[in-house]
N, C-alpha and C positions, 0 to 999 in steps of 0.2 A: 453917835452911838459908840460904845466903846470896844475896845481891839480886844477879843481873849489873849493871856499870856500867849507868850511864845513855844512856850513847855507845852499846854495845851492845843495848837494846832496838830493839824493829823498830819503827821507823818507820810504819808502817799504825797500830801500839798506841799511839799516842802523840796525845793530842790534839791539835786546832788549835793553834797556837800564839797566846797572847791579844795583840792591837793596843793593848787599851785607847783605843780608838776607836773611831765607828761608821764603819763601812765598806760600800761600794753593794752591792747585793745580786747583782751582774754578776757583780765580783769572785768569790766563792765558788760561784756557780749553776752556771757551768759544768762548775767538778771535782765538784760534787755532781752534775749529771744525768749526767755521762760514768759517776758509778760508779755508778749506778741501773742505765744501761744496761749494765754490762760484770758487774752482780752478776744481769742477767736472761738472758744470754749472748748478747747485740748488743754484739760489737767496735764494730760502725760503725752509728750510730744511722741510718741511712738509711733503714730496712727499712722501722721501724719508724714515721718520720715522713712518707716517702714512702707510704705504704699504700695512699692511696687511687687512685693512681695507678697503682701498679703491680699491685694486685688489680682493679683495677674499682670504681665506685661501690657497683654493688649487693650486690657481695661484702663491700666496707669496711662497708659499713652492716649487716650480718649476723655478722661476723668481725673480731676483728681480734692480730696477733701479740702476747703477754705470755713468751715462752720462747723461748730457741735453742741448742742444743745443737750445737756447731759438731766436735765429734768424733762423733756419731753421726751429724749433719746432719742430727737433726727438729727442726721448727718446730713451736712448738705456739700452736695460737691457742683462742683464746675465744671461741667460736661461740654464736648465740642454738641453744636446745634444739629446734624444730624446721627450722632450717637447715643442722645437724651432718649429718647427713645425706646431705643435698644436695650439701654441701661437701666429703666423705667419695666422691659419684662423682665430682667433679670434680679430685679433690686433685691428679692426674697435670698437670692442663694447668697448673691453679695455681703447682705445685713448676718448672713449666717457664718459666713468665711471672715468678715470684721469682729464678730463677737467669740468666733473659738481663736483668733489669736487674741483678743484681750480677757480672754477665761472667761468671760462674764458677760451675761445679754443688756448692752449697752443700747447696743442701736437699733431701736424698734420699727424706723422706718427711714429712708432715704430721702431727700429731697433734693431734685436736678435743677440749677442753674444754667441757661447757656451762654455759649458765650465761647469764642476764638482762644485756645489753647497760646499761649506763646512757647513755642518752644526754645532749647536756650543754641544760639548760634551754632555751629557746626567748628571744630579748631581750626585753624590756619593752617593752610599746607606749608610743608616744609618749605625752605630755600632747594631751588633746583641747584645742581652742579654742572658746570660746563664738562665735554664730554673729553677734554683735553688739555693738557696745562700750557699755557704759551709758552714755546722754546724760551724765551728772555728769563722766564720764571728763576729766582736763585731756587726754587725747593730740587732742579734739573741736576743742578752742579752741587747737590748737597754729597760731601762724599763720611757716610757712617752707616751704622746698622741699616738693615731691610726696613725692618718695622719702621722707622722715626723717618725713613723717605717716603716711605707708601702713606706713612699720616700726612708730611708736608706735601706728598703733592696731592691729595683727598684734599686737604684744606687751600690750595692751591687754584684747584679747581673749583671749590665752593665759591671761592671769593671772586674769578674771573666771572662765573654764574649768574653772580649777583648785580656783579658793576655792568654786565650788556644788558642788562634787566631794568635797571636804571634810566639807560635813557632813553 
């Protein structure tokens, strides 16, 4: 069977086209997240990154949107399994508080998935400081301004902190 031209293939089937260079990761990010969200049915990613604001804290932290079906108007979110529920009698005010921050009645009805929230890891504590600089320290015998000794021996003390941390 024969290959249509090359001109006439669709444009969505056709790879990136190659630079042969490295190029910033800006460049490309934004057509790649526009079509994550327009392949999960968020025309307008607002919904989406707005969440926390426009559901409430303690709803964000319980729920959050992964669907939107914009011809049937449900939303469908990802609920911890038992806050579905709870989510489930409140959905009416929810679908009300989603549609006055997008002006317009979008979301005619909710739909609850469940399912385990990952929350995203907690930071790293800082490095502790030891509570003393070793007398041998040179930051001891540093002889100049107040300021630039009280930083060497702060950083003096960080660094002893770390190395009995070690091992």
């Amino acid at each position: 069977m024969a290959q249509p031209p090359q001109d006439k293939q669709a444009p969505d089937d056709a790879p990136p086209p190659r630079r042969n260079w490295a190029a910033s990761v800006a460049r490309d990010a934004g057509a790649t997240g526009a079509t994550a969200f327009v392949r999960a049915g968020f025309s307008d990613p607002a919904l989406v990154l707005h969440w926390v604001e426009i559901a409430g804290a303690e709803v964000a932290r319980i729920a959050r949107p992964v669907r939107f079906s914009a011809k049937d108007g449900i939303l469908t979110l990802l609920a911890e399994p038992a806050a579905a529920l709870f989510l489930g009698h409140e959905s009416r005010a929810l679908a009300g508080r989603i549609n006055a921050y997008l002006g317009r009645p979008a979301v005619t009805r909710l739909k609850f998935v469940q399912a385990r929230l990952t929350m995203p890891p907690p930071p790293p504590a800082p490095p502790r400081s030891a509570k003393s600089v070793d007398s041998a320290d040179p930051a001891n015998t540093y002889r100049g301004p107040d300021g630039v000794k009280a930083a060497l021996q702060s950083l003096a003390r960080w660094r002893a902190g770390n190395r009995s941390g070690d091992g």
